[in-house]
Steps between C-alpha positions, in 0.01 A plus 500: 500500500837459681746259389622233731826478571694140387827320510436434131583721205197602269533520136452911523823511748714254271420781228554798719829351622620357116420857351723691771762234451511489149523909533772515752733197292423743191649758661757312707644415165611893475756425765670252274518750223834660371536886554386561081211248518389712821481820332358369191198322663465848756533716166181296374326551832568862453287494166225320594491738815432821278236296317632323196336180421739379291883542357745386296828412606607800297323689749614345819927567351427811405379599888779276615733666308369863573606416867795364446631774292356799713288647197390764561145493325201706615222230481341267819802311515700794592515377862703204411866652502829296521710576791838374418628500865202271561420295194805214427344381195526646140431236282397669165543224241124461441603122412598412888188708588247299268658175701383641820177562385446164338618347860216662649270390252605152538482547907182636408523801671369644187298390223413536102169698528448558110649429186475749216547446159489742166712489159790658633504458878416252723505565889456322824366678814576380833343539864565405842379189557199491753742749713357842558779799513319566866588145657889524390538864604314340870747176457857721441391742745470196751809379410694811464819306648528270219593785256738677417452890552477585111269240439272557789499877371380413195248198561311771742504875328173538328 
């Protein structure tokens, strides 16, 4: 049965329309980011694109920090390398870095997934929040003008 055209709005295109929104302000916000948050929240996109479920932020510096220091390990993450006439920022101090990564949580750009506690550790995992890596390589790629070239490099190598 075909559907009639209308002036009005039905309830299943106010959904379509608020979900594609709601998508596109999510990742709108990555505009507004600084340079650290940027590569932070496109270092957890890079994990959840070879498969892990979930992380620590333990994890997520210790990628960060393998690009920004050009290590030279052998594993998956080999492709993420530091250029250092491309990449401006260092930041090391994994205090400034946690700050970043607790701004995207509280953008929610990112969220807790899991909480794990024993006798001697306790750890938090973290996700992307209702973003799949796919749709923010597509977005950056779209907007390749609003990045600089260092950060565009590294939001789109798989």
């Amino acid at each position: 049965m075909k559907r009639e055209q209308s002036e009005w709005f039905t309830v299943e295109d106010f959904l379509s329309s608020y979900a594609r929104l709601t998508l596109d302000g999510r990742l709108e916000m990555i505009r507004d980011l600084t340079q650290l948050e940027m590569l932070i929240f496109f270092t957890i996109k890079k994990i959840e694109q070879v498969g892990e479920q979930s992380y620590t932020f333990d994890t997520i510096f210790a990628r960060y920090m393998r690009f920004v220091t050009n290590s030279n390990t052998t594993d998956i993450d080999s492709k993420d390398r530091y250029n250092s006439k491309l990449v401006t920022v260092t930041i090391t101090d994994k205090n400034i870095v946690y700050n970043a990564f607790q701004h995207l949580l509280d953008l929610q750009l990112i969220k807790f997934a899991t909480r794990v506690s024993d006798k001697k550790k306790h750890t938090t995992n973290v996700r992307l929040n209702e973003l799949h890596p796919s749709e923010i390589e597509n977005w950056v790629r779209k907007n390749e003008h609003d990045f600089n070239t260092e950060v565009f490099q590294y939001a789109t190598e798989n």
